[in-house]
C-alpha positions in Angstrom: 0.0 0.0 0.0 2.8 2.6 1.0 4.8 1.8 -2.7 1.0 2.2 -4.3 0.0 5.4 -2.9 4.2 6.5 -3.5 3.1 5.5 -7.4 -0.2 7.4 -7.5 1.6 10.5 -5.5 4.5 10.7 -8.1 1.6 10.2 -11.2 -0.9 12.8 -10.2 2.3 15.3 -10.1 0.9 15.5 -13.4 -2.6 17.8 -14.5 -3.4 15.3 -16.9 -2.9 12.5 -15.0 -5.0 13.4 -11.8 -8.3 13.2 -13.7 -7.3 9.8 -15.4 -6.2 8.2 -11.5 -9.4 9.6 -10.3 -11.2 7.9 -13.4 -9.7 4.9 -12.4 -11.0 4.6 -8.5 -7.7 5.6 -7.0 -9.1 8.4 -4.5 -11.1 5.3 -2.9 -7.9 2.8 -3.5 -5.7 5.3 -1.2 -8.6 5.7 1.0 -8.6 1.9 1.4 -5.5 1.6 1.8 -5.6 4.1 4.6 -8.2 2.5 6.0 -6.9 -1.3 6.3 -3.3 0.0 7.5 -4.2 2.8 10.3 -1.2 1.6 12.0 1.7 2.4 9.6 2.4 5.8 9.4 4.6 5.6 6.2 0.6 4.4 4.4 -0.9 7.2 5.9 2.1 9.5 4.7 2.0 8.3 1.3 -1.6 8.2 1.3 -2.1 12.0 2.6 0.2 12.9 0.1 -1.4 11.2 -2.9 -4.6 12.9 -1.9 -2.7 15.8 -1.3 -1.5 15.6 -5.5 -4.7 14.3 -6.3 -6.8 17.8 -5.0 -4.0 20.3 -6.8 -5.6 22.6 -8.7 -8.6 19.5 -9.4 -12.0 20.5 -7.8 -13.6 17.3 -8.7 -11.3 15.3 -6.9 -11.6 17.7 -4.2 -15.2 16.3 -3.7 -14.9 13.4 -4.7 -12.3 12.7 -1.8 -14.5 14.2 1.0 -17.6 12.5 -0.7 -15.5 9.1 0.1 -14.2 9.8 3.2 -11.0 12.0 2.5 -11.2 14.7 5.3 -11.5 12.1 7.8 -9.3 9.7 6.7 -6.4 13.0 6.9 -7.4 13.7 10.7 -7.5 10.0 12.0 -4.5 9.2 10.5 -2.7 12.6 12.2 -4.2 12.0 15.4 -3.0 8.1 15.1 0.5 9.1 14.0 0.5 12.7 15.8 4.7 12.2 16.7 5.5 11.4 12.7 6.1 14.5 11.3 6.2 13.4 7.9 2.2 12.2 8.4 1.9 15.7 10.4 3.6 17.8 7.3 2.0 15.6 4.6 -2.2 15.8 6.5 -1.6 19.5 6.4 -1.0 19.9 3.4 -3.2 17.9 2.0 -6.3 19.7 4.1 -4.7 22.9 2.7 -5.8 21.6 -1.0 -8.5 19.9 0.3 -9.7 23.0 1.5 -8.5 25.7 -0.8 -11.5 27.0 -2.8 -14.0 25.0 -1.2 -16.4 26.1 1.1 -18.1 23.1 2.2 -14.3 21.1 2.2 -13.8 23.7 5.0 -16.8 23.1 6.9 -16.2 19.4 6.8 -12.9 20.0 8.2 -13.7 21.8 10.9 -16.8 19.3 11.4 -14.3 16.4 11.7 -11.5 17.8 14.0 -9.3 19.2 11.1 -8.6 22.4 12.7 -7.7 20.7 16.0 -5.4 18.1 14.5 -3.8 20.9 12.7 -3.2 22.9 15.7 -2.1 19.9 17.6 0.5 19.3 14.3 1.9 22.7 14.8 2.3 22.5 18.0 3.8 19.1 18.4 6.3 20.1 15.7 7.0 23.7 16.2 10.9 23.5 14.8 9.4 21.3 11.6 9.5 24.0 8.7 7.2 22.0 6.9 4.4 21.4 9.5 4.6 25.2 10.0 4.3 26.2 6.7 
């Protein structure tokens, strides 16, 4: 699962590419994936970050990931991994896209402790550049 979502992160790096993985189920693959391994934080890395690639500059994928799950699949996996900052950096950042130009994206986050576990993130990893950013 971790070298899956790695594969789907590195492809949706690509515009093109994002709506053709999308097409192809892999919002609810990494959400799966997420899912069935809540314990290994290098899955929920990978798979924060492949959502996070998936939602650039893509407004359907943004809603198709919180339709299936997306938001909350972001804040359990940095509340289950809250001393890994590379889940911390990575669930961020892929609220921020989540988020960006989507009202009801923000809403949900808030709904479903986003805000919180962002706070926590920041505060947990105050010399990480990355989380702060």
């Amino acid at each position: 699962q971790e070298a899956g979502c790695g594969a789907l992160r590195s492809l949706c790096a690509n515009t093109a590419n994002r709506v053709k993985v999308a097409a192809h189920g892999g919002i609810e693959a990494v959400l799966v994936g997420m899912d069935a391994h809540t314990g290994a934080a290098g899955v929920q890395e990978g798979g924060c970050e492949a959502l996070l690639n998936l939602c650039n500059d893509n407004d359907e994928n943004k809603v198709k990931t919180a339709d299936h799950g997306g938001i909350e699949a972001v804040v359990a996996a940095m509340d289950a991994h809250a001393g890994v900052e590379g889940v911390q950096e990575r669930g961020c950042w892929a609220l921020c896209r989540l988020c960006y130009n989507n009202d009801e994206n923000k809403v949900n986050t808030a709904d479903h402790g986003g805000i919180e576990a962002v706070v926590a993130a920041m505060r947990a990893h105050a010399g990480a550049a990355g989380v702060q950013e």
